[in-house]
OpenMM code with the backbone's topology and positions (N, CA, C; nanometers):
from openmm import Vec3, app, unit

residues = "UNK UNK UNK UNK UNK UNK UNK UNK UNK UNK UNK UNK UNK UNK UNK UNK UNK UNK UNK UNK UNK UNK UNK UNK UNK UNK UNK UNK UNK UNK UNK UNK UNK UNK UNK UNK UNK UNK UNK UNK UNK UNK UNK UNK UNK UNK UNK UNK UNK UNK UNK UNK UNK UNK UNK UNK UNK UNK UNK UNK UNK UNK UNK UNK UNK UNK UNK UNK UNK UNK UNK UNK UNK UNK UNK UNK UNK UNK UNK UNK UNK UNK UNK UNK UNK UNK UNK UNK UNK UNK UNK UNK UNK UNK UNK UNK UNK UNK UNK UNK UNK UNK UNK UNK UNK UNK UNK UNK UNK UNK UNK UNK UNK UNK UNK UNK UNK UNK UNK UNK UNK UNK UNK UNK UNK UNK UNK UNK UNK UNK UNK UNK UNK UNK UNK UNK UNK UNK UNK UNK UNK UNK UNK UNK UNK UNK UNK UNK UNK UNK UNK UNK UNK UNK UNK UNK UNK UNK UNK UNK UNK UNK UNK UNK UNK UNK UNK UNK UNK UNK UNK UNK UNK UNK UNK UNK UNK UNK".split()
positions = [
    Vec3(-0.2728, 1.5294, -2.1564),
    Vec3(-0.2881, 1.5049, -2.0149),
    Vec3(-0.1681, 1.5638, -1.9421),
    Vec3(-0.1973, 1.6234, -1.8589),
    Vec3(-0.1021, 1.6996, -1.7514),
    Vec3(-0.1047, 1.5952, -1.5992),
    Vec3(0.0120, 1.5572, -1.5720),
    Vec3(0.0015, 1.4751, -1.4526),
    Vec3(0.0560, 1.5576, -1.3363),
    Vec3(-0.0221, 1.6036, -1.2537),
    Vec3(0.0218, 1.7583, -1.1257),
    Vec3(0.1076, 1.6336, -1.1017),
    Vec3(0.1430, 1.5410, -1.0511),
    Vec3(0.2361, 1.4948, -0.9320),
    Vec3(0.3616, 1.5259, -0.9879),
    Vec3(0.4229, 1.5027, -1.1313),
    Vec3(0.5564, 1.4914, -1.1536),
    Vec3(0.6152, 1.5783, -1.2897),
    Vec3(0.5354, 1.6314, -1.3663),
    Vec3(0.5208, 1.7096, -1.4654),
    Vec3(0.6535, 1.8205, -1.4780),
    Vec3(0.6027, 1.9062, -1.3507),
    Vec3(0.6612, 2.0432, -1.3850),
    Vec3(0.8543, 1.9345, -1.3677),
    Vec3(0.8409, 1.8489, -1.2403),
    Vec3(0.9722, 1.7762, -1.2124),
    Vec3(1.0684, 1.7364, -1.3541),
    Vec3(0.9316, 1.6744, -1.4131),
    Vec3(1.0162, 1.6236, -1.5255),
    Vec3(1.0585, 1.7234, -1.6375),
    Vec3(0.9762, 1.7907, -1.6281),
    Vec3(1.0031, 1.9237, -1.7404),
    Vec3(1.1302, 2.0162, -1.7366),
    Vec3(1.1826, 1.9863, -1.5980),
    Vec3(1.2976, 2.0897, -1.5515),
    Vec3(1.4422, 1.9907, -1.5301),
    Vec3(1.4460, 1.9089, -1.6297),
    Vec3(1.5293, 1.8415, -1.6402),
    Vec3(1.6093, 1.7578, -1.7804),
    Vec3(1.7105, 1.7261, -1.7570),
    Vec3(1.7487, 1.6345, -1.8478),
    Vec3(1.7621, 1.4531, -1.8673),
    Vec3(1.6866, 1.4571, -1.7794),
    Vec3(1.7049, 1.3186, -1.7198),
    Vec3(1.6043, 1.2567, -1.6587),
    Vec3(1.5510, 1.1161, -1.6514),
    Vec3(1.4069, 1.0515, -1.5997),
    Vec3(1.4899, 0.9918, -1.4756),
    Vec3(1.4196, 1.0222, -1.3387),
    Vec3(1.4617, 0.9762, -1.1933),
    Vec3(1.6164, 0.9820, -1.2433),
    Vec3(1.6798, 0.8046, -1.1989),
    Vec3(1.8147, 0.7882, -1.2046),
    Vec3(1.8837, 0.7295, -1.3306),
    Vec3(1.7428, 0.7270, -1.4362),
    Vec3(1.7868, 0.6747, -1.5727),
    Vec3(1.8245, 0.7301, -1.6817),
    Vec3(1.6972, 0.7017, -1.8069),
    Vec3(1.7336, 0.7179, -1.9092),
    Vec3(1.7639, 0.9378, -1.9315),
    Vec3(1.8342, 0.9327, -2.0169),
    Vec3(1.8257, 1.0871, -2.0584),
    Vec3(1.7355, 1.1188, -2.1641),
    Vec3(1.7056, 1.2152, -2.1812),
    Vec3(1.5986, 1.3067, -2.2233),
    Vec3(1.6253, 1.4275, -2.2818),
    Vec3(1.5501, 1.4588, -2.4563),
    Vec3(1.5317, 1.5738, -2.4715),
    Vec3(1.4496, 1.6769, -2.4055),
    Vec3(1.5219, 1.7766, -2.3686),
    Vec3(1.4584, 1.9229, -2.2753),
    Vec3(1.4412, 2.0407, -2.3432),
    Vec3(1.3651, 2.0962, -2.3165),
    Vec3(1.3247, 2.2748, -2.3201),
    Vec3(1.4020, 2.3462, -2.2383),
    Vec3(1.5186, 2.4484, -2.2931),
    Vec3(1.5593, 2.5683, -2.2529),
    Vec3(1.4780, 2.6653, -2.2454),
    Vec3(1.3649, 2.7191, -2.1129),
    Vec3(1.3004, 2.8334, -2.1478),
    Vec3(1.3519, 2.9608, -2.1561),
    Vec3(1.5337, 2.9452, -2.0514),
    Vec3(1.6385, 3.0755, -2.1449),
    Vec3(1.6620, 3.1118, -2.2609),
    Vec3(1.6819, 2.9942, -2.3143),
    Vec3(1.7131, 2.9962, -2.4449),
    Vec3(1.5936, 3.0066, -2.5798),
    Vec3(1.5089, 2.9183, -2.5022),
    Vec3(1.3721, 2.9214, -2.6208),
    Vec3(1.4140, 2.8110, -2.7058),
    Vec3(1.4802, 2.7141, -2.6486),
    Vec3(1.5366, 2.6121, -2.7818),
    Vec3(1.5511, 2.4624, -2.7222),
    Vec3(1.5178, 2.3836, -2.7917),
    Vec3(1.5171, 2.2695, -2.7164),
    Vec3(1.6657, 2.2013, -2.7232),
    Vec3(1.7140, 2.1128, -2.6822),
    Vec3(1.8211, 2.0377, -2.6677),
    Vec3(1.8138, 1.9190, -2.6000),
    Vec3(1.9348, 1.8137, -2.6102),
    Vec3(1.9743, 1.6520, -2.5471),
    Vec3(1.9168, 1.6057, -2.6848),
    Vec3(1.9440, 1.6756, -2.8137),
    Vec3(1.9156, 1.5439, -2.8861),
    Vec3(2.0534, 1.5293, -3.0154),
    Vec3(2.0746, 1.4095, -3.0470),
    Vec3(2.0218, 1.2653, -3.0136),
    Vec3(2.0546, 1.2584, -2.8164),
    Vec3(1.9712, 1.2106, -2.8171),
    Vec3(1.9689, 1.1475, -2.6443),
    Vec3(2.0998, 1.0646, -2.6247),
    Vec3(2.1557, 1.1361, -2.5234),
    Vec3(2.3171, 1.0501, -2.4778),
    Vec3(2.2316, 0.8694, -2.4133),
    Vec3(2.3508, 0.8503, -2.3840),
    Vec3(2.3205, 0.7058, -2.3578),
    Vec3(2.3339, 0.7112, -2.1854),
    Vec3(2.2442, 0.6556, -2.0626),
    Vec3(2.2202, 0.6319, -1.9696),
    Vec3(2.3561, 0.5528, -1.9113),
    Vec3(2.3890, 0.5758, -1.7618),
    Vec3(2.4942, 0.4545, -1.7431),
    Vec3(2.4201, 0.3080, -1.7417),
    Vec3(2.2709, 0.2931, -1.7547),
    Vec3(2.1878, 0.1970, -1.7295),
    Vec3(2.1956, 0.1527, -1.8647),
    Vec3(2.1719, 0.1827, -2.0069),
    Vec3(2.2147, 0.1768, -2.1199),
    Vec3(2.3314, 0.0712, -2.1246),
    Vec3(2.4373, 0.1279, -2.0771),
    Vec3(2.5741, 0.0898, -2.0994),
    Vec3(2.5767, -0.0165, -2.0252),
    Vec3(2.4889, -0.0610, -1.8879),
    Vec3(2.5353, -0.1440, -1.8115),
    Vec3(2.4394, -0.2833, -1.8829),
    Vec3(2.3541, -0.2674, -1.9761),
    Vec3(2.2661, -0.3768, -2.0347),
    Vec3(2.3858, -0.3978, -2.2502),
    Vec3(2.4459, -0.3135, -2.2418),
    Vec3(2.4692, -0.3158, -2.3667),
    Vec3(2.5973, -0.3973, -2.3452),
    Vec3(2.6664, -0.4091, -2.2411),
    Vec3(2.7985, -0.4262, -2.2425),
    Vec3(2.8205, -0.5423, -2.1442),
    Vec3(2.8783, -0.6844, -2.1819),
    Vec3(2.8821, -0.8270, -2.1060),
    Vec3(2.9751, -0.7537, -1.9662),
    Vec3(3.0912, -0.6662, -1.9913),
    Vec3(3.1552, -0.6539, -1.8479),
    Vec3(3.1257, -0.5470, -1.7720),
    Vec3(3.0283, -0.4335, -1.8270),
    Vec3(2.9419, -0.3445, -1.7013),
    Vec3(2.8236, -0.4268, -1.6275),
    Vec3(2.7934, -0.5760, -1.6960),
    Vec3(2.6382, -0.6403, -1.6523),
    Vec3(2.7755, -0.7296, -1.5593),
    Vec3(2.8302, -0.7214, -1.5131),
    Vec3(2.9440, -0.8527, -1.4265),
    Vec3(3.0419, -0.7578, -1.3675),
    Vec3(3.0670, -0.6603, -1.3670),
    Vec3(3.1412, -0.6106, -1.2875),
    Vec3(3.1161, -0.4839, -1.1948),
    Vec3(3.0924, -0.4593, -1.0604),
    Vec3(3.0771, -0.3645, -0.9890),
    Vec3(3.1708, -0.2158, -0.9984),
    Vec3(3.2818, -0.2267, -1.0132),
    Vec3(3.4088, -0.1446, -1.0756),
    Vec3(3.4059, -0.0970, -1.1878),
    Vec3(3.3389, -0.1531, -1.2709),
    Vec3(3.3680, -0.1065, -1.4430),
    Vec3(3.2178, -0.0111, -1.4230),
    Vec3(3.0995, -0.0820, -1.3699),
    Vec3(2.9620, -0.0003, -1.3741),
    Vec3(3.0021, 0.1309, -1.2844),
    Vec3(3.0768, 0.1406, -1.1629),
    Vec3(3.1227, 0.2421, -1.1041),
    Vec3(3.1992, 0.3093, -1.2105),
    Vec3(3.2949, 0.2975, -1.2752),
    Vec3(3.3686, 0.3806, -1.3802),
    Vec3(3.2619, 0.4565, -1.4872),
    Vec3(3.2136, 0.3773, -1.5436),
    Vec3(3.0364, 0.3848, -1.6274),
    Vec3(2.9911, 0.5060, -1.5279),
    Vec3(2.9479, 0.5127, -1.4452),
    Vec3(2.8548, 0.5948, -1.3941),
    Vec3(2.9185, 0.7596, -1.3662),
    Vec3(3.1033, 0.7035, -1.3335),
    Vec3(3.1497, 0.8388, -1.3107),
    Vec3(3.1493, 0.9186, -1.4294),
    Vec3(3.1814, 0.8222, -1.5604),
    Vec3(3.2170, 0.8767, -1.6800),
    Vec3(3.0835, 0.9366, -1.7267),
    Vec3(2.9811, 0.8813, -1.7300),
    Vec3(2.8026, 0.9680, -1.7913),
    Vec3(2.8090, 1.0856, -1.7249),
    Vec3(2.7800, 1.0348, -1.5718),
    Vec3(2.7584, 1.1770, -1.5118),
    Vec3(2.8386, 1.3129, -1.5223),
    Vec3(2.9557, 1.2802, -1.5271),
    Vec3(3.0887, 1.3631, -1.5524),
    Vec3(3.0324, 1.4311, -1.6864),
    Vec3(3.0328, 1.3535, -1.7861),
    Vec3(3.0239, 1.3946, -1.9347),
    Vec3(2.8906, 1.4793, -1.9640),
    Vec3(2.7742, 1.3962, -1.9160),
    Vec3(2.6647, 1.4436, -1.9662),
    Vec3(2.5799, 1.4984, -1.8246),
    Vec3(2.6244, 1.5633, -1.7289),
    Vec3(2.5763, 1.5941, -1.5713),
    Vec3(2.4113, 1.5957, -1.5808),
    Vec3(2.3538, 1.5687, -1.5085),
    Vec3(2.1895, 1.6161, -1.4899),
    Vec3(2.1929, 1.7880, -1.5140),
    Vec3(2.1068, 1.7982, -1.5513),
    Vec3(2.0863, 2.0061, -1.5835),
    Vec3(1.9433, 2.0133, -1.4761),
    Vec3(1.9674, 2.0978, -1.3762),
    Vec3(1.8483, 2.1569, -1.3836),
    Vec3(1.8005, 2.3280, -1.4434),
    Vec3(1.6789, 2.2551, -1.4782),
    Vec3(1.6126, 2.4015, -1.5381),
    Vec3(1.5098, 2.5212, -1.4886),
    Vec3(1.4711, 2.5891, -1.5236),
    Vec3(1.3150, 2.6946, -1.4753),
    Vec3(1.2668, 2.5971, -1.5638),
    Vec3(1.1278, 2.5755, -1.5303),
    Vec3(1.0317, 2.4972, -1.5378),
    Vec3(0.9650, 2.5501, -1.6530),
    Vec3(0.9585, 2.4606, -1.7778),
    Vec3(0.9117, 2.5602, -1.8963),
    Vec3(0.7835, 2.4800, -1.9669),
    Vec3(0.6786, 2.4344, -1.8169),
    Vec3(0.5617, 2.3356, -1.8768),
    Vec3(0.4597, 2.4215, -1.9212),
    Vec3(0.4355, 2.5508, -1.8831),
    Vec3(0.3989, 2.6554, -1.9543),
    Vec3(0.4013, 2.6990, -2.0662),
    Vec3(0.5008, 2.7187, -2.0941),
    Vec3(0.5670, 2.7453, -2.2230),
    Vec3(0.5379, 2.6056, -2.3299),
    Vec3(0.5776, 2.4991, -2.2874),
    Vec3(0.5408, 2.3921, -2.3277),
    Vec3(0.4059, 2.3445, -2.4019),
    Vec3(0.2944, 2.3744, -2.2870),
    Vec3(0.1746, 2.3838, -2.3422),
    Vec3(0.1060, 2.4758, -2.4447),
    Vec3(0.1286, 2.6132, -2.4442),
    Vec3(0.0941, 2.7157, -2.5326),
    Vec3(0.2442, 2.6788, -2.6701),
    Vec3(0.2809, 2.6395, -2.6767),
    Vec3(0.3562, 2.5518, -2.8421),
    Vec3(0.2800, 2.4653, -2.8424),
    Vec3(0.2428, 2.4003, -2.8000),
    Vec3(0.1350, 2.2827, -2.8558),
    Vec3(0.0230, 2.3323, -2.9054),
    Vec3(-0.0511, 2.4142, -2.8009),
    Vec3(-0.1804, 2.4601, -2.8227),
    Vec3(-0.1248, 2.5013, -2.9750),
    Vec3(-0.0395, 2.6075, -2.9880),
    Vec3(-0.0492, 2.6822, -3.1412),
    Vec3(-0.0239, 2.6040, -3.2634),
    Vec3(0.0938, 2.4737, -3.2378),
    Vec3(0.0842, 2.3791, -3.3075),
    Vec3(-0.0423, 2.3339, -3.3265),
    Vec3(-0.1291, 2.3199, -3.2609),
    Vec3(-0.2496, 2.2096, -3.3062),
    Vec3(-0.3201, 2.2947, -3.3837),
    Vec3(-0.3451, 2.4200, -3.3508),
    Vec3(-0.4249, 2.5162, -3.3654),
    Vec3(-0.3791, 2.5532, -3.5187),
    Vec3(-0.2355, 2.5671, -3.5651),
    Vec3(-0.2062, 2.6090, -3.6598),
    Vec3(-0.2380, 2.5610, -3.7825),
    Vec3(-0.2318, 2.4088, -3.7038),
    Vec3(-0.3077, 2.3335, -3.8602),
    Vec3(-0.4364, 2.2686, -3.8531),
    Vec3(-0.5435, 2.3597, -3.8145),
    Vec3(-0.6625, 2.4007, -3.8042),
    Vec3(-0.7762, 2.2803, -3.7075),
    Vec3(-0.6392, 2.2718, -3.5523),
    Vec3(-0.7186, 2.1776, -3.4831),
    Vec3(-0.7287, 2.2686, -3.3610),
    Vec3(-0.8178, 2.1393, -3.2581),
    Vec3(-0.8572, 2.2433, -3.1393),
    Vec3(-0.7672, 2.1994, -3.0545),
    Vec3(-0.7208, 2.2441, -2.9011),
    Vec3(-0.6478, 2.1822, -2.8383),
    Vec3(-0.7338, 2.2130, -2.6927),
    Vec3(-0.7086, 2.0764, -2.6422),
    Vec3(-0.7742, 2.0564, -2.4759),
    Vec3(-0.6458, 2.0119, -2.3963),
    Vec3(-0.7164, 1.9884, -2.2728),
    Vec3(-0.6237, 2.0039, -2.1700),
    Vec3(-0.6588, 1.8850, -2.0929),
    Vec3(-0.5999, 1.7814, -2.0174),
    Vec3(-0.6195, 1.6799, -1.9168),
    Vec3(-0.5909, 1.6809, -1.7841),
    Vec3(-0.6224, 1.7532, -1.6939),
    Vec3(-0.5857, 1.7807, -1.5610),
    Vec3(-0.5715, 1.6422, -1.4879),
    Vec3(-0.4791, 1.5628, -1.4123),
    Vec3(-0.5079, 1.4476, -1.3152),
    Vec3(-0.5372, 1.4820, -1.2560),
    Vec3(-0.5403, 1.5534, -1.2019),
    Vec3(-0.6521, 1.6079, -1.0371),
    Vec3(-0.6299, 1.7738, -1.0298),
    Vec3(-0.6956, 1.8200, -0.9807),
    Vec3(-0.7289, 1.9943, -0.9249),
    Vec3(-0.5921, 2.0229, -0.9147),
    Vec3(-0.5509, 2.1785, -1.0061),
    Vec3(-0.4355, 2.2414, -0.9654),
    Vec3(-0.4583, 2.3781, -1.0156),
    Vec3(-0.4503, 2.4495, -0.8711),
    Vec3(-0.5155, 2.6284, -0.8994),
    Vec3(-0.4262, 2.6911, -0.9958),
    Vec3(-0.2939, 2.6266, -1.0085),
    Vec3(-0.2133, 2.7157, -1.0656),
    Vec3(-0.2408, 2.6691, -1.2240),
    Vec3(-0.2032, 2.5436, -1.2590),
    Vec3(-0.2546, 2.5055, -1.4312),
    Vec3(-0.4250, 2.5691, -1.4027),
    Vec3(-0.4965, 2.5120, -1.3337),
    Vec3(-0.6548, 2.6242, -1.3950),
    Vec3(-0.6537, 2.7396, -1.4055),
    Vec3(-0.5417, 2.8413, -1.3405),
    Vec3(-0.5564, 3.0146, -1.3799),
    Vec3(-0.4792, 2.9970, -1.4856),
    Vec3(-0.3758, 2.9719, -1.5317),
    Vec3(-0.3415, 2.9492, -1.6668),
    Vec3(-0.3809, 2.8882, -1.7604),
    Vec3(-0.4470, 2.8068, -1.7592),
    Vec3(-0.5781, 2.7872, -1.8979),
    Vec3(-0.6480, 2.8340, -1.9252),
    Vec3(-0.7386, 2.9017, -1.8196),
    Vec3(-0.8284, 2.9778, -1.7805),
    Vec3(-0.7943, 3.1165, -1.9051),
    Vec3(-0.6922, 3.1457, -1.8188),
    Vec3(-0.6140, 3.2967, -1.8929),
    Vec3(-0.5665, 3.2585, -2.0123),
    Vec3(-0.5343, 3.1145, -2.0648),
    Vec3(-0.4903, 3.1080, -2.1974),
    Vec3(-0.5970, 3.0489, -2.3023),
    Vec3(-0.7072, 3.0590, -2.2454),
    Vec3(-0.8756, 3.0292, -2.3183),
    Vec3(-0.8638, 2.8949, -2.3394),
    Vec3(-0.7570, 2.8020, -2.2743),
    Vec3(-0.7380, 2.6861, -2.3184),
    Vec3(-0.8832, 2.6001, -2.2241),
    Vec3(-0.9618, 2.5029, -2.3235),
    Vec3(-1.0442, 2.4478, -2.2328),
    Vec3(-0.9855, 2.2786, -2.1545),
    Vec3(-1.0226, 2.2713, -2.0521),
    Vec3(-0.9734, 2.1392, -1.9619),
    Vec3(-1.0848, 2.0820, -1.8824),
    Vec3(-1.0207, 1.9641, -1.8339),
    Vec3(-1.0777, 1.8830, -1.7594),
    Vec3(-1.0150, 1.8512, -1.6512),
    Vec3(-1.0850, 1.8350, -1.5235),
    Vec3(-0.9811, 1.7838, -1.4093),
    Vec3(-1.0343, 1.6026, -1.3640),
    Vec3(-0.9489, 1.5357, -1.3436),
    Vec3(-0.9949, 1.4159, -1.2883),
    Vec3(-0.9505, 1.3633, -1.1500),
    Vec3(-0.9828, 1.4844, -1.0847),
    Vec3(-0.9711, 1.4483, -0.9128),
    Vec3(-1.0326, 1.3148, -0.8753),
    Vec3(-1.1161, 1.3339, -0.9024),
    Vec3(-1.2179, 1.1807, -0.8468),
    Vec3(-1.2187, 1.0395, -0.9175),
    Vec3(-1.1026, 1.0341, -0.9947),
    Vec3(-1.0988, 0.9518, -1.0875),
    Vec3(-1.0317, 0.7941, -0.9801),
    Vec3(-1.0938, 0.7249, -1.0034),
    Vec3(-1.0859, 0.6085, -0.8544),
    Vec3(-0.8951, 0.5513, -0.8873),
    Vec3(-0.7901, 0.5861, -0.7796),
    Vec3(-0.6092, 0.5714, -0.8789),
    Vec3(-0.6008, 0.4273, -0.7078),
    Vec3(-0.5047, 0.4094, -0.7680),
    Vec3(-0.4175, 0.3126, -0.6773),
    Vec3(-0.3629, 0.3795, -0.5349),
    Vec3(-0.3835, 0.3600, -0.4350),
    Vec3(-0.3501, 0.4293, -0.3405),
    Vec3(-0.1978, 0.4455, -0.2799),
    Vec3(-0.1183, 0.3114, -0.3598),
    Vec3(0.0135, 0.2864, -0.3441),
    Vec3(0.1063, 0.2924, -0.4570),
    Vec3(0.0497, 0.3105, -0.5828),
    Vec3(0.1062, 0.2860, -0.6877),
    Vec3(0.1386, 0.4663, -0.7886),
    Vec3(0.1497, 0.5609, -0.6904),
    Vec3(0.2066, 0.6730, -0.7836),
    Vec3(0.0728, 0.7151, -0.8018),
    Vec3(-0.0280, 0.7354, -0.7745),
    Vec3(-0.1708, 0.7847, -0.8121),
    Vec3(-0.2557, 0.7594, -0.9408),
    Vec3(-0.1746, 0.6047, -1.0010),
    Vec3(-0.2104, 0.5725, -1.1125),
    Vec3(-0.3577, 0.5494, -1.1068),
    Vec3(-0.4375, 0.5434, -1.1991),
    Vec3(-0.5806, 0.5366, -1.1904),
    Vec3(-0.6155, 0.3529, -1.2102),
    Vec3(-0.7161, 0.3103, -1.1633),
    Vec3(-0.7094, 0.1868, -1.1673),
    Vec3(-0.8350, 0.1326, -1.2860),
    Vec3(-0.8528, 0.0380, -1.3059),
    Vec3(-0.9639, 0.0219, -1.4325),
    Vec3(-1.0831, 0.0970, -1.4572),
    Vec3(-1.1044, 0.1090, -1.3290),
    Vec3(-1.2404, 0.1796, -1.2956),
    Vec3(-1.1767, 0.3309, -1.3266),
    Vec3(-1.0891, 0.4057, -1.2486),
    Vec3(-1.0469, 0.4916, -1.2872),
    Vec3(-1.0367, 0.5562, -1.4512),
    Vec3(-0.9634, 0.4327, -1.5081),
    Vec3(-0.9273, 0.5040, -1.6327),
    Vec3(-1.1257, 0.5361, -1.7376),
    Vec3(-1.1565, 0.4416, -1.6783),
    Vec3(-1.3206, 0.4173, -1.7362),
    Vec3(-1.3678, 0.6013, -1.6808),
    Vec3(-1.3370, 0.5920, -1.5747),
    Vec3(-1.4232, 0.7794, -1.5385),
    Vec3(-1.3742, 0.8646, -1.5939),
    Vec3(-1.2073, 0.8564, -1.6253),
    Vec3(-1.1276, 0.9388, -1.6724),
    Vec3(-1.1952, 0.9230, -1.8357),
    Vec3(-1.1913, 0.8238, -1.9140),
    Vec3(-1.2352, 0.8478, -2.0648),
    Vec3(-1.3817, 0.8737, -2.0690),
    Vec3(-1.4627, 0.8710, -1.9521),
    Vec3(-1.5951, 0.9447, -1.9820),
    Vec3(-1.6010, 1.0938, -1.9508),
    Vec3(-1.5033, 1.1426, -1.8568),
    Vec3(-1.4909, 1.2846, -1.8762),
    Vec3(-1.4254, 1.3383, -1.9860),
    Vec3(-1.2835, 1.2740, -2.0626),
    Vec3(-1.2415, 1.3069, -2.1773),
    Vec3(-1.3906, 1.3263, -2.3081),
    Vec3(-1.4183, 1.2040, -2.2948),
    Vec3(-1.5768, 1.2056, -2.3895),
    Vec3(-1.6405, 1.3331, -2.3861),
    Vec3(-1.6802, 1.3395, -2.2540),
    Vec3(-1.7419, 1.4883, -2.2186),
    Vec3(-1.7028, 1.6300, -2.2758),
    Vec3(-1.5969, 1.6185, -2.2542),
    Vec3(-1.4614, 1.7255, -2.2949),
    Vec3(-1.4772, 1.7435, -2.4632),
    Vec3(-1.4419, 1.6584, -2.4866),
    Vec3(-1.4348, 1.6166, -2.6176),
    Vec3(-1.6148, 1.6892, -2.7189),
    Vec3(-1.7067, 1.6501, -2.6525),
    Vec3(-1.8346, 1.6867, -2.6965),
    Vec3(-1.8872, 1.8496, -2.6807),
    Vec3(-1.8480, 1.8698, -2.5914),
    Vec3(-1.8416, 2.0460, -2.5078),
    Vec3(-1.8049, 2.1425, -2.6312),
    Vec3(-1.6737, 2.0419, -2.6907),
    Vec3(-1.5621, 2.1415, -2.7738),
    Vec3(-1.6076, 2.1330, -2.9378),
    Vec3(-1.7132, 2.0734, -2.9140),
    Vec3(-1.7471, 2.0015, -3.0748),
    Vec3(-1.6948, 1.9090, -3.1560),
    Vec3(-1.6067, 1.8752, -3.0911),
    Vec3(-1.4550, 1.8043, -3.1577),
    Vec3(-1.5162, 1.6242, -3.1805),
    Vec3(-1.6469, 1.5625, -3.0806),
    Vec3(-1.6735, 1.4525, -3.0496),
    Vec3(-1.8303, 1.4949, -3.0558),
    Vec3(-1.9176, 1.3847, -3.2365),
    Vec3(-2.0170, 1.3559, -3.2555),
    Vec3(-2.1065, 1.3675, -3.1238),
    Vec3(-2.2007, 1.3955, -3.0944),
    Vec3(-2.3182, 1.4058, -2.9683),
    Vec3(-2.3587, 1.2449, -2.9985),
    Vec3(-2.3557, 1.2058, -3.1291),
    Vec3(-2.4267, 1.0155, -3.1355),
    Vec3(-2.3185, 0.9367, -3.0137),
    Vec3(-2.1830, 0.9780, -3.0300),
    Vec3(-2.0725, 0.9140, -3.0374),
    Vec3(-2.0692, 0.9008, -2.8434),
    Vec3(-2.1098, 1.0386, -2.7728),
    Vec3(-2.0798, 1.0395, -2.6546),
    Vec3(-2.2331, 0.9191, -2.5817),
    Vec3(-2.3224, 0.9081, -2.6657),
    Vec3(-2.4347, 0.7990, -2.6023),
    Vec3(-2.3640, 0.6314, -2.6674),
    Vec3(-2.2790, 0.6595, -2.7145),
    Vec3(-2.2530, 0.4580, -2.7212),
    Vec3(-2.1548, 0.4711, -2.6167),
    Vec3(-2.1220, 0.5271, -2.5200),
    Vec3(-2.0017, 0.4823, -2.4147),
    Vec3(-2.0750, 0.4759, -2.3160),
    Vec3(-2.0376, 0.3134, -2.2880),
    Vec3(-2.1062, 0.2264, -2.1312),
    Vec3(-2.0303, 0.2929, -2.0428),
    Vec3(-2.0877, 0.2782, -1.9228),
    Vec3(-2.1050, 0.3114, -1.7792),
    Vec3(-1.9385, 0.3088, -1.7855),
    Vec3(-1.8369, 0.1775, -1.8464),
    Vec3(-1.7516, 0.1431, -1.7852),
    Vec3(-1.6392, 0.2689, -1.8794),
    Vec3(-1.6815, 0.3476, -1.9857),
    Vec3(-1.5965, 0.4356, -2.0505),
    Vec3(-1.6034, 0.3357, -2.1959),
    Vec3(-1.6087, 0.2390, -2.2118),
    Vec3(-1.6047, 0.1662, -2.3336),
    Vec3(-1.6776, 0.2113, -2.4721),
    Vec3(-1.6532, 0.2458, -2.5850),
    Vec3(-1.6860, 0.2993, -2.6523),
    Vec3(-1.7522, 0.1551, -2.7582),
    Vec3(-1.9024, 0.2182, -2.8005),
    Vec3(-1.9752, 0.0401, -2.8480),
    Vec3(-1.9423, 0.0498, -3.0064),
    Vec3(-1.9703, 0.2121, -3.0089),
    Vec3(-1.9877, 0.2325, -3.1763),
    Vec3(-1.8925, 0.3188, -3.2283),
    Vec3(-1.7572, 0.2555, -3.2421),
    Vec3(-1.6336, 0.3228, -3.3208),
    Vec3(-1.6457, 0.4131, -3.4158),
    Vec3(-1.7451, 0.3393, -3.4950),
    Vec3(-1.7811, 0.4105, -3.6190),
    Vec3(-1.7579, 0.5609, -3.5981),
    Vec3(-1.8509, 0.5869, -3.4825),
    Vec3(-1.8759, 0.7183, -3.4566),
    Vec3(-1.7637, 0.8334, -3.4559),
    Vec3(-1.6410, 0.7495, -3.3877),
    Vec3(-1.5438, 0.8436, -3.3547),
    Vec3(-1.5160, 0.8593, -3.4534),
    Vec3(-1.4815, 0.7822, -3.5661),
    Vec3(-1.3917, 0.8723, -3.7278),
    Vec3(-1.4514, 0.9712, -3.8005),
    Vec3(-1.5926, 1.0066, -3.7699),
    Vec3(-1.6676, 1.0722, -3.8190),
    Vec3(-1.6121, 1.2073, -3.7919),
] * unit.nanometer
topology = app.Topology()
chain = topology.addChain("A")
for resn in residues:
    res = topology.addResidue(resn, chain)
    for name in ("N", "CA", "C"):
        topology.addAtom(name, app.Element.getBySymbol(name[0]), res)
């Protein structure tokens, strides 16, 4: 699943919003890095009795991470990202699909062009306040188009896509291990 709202954001970084740190993709380099994962000043301020009680010491904490381990930004290497996966999956003789959260011209000419097959879930019913998360009903439309997806590619029994109710619920498990 590809999420358009925050994806390429997170991909071009070393770091989640104002928290934890993160292993990243150098697409200069072609090499990944941040691992082992440094420790967050948020880390330090739950690990340690006098950063959770003192305003001064968490200020020192925060100069010292950032100083040491700075945020990086990067070129955006979710591209690159996806075609290593695809060949990973592919290499050891699987198929690879794609999860669009909603319509994006630029990921569809690049799947498109990379024969990769996808799905988009524009219409998928999300929270209107909550980050565009999808809501029960949502995730239910979203796993009946995955189903769909899934059957298109051969990858998902044709028995398997008629036991899923209206709501996305799958009746007859069986089916999927097949």
């Amino acid at each position: 699943m590809v999420c358009i709202d925050n994806d390429r954001i997170e991909n071009s970084t070393n770091l989640r919003y104002d928290g934890p740190y993160k292993p990243y993709f150098d697409l200069a380099s072609g090499e990944f890095h941040g691992q082992p994962v440094s420790w967050s000043r948020h880390l330090y301020f739950g690990h340690y009795w006098l950063a959770r009680h003192s305003f001064v010491v968490r200020v020192a904490i925060s100069a010292y991470v950032y100083a040491r381990y700075p945020p990086i930004a990067l070129t955006d290497p979710t591209e690159r990202l996806i075609t290593m996966m695809r060949d990973k999956v592919q290499s050891s003789g699987g198929k690879f699909l794609v999860g669009l959260q909603k319509r994006d011209t630029h990921y569809e000419t690049f799947l498109h062009a990379q024969g990769i097959p996808f799905a988009t879930f524009e219409n998928a019913e999300a929270y209107p306040t909550h980050g565009n998360h999808w809501t029960p009903k949502g995730n239910a439309q979203v796993a009946e188009g995955l189903m769909a997806l899934l059957g298109e590619n051969e990858i998902l029994p044709t028995a398997a896509q008629a036991d899923i109710r209206n709501d996305g619920v799958v009746t007859n498990s069986a089916q999927l291990r097949n």
